[in-house]
N, C-alpha and C positions, 0 to 999 in steps of 0.2 A: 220387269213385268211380273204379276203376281199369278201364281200359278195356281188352277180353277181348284178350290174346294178351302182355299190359307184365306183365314181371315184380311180386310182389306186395312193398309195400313193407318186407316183413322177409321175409327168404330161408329157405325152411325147414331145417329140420336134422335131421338123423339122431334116429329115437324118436320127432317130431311126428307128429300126426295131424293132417291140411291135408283139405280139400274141394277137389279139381280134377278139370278135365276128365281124364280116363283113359279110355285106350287096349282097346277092345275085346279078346280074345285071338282071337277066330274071325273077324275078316276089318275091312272097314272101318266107320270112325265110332268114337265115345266117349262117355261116359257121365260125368254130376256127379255124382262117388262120392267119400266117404269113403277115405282111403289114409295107409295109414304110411309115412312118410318111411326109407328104408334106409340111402342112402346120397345125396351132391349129387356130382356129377363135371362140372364145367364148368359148361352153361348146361342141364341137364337132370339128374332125381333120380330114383333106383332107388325103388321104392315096391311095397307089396304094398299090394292092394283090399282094401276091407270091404265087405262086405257084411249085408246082413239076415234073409238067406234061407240055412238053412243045407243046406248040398249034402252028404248022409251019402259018398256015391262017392267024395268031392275030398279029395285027399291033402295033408294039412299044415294044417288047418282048426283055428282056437284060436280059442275062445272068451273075449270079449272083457269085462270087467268093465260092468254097467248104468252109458249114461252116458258112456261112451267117444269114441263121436263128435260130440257135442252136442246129441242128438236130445231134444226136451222132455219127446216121451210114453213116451223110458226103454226104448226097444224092445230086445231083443237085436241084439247084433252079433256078426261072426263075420271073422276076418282070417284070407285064401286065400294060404297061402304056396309054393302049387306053382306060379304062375306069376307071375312078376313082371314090370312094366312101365316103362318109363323116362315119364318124363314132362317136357315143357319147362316152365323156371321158369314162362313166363308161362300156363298153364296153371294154376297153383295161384292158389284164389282167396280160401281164409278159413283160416286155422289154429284148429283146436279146444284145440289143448292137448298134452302130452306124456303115451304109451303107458305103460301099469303097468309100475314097474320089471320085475316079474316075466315081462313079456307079452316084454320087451327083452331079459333077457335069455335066452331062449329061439328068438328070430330076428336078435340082432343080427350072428350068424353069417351068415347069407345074403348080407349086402352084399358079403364076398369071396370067395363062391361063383363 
């Protein structure tokens, strides 16, 4: 078992989708959410949220294929690309898999934004 804050033992890469602690946007604490890997820069990676709940007001919101983030019961997901997050490796703690090509390339512009 990897013990919370040690990097996880496969480093994620740009187009995963990882389960890590992520960074609130409005003030402090985090949240174990769902996140697309953007970009890795050093000992921390660019990542946009997923989420479940979809926010009609939130700009840059793509709908995500059933199944995406590993969930059993198939739920809709939704990836928030107006604000993005850095997150430290050890933070990341399960990788689900790699984002629909089509979802990539649609956002893989963002990492040199």
């Amino acid at each position: 078992m990897r013990r919370p804050g040690a990097a996880p033992a496969r480093r994620p890469e740009p187009g995963e989708i990882w389960w890590a602690d992520v960074p609130f946007e409005d003030g402090p604490g985090s949240k174990d959410r769902p996140c697309l890997v953007l970009a890795v820069r050093g000992d921390a990676a660019l990542v946009a949220k997923i989420t479940s709940r979809y926010r009609e007001e939130r700009a840059g919101v793509i709908v995500l294929p059933p199944g995406s983030v590993g969930d059993a019961r198939g739920r809709p997901s939704f990836l928030e690309t107006g604000e993005l997050r850095d997150v430290g490796l050890g933070e990341f703690r399960r990788r689900v898999g790699s984002v629909d090509p089509l979802v990539w390339e649609q956002v893989s512009h963002l990492a040199a934004e």
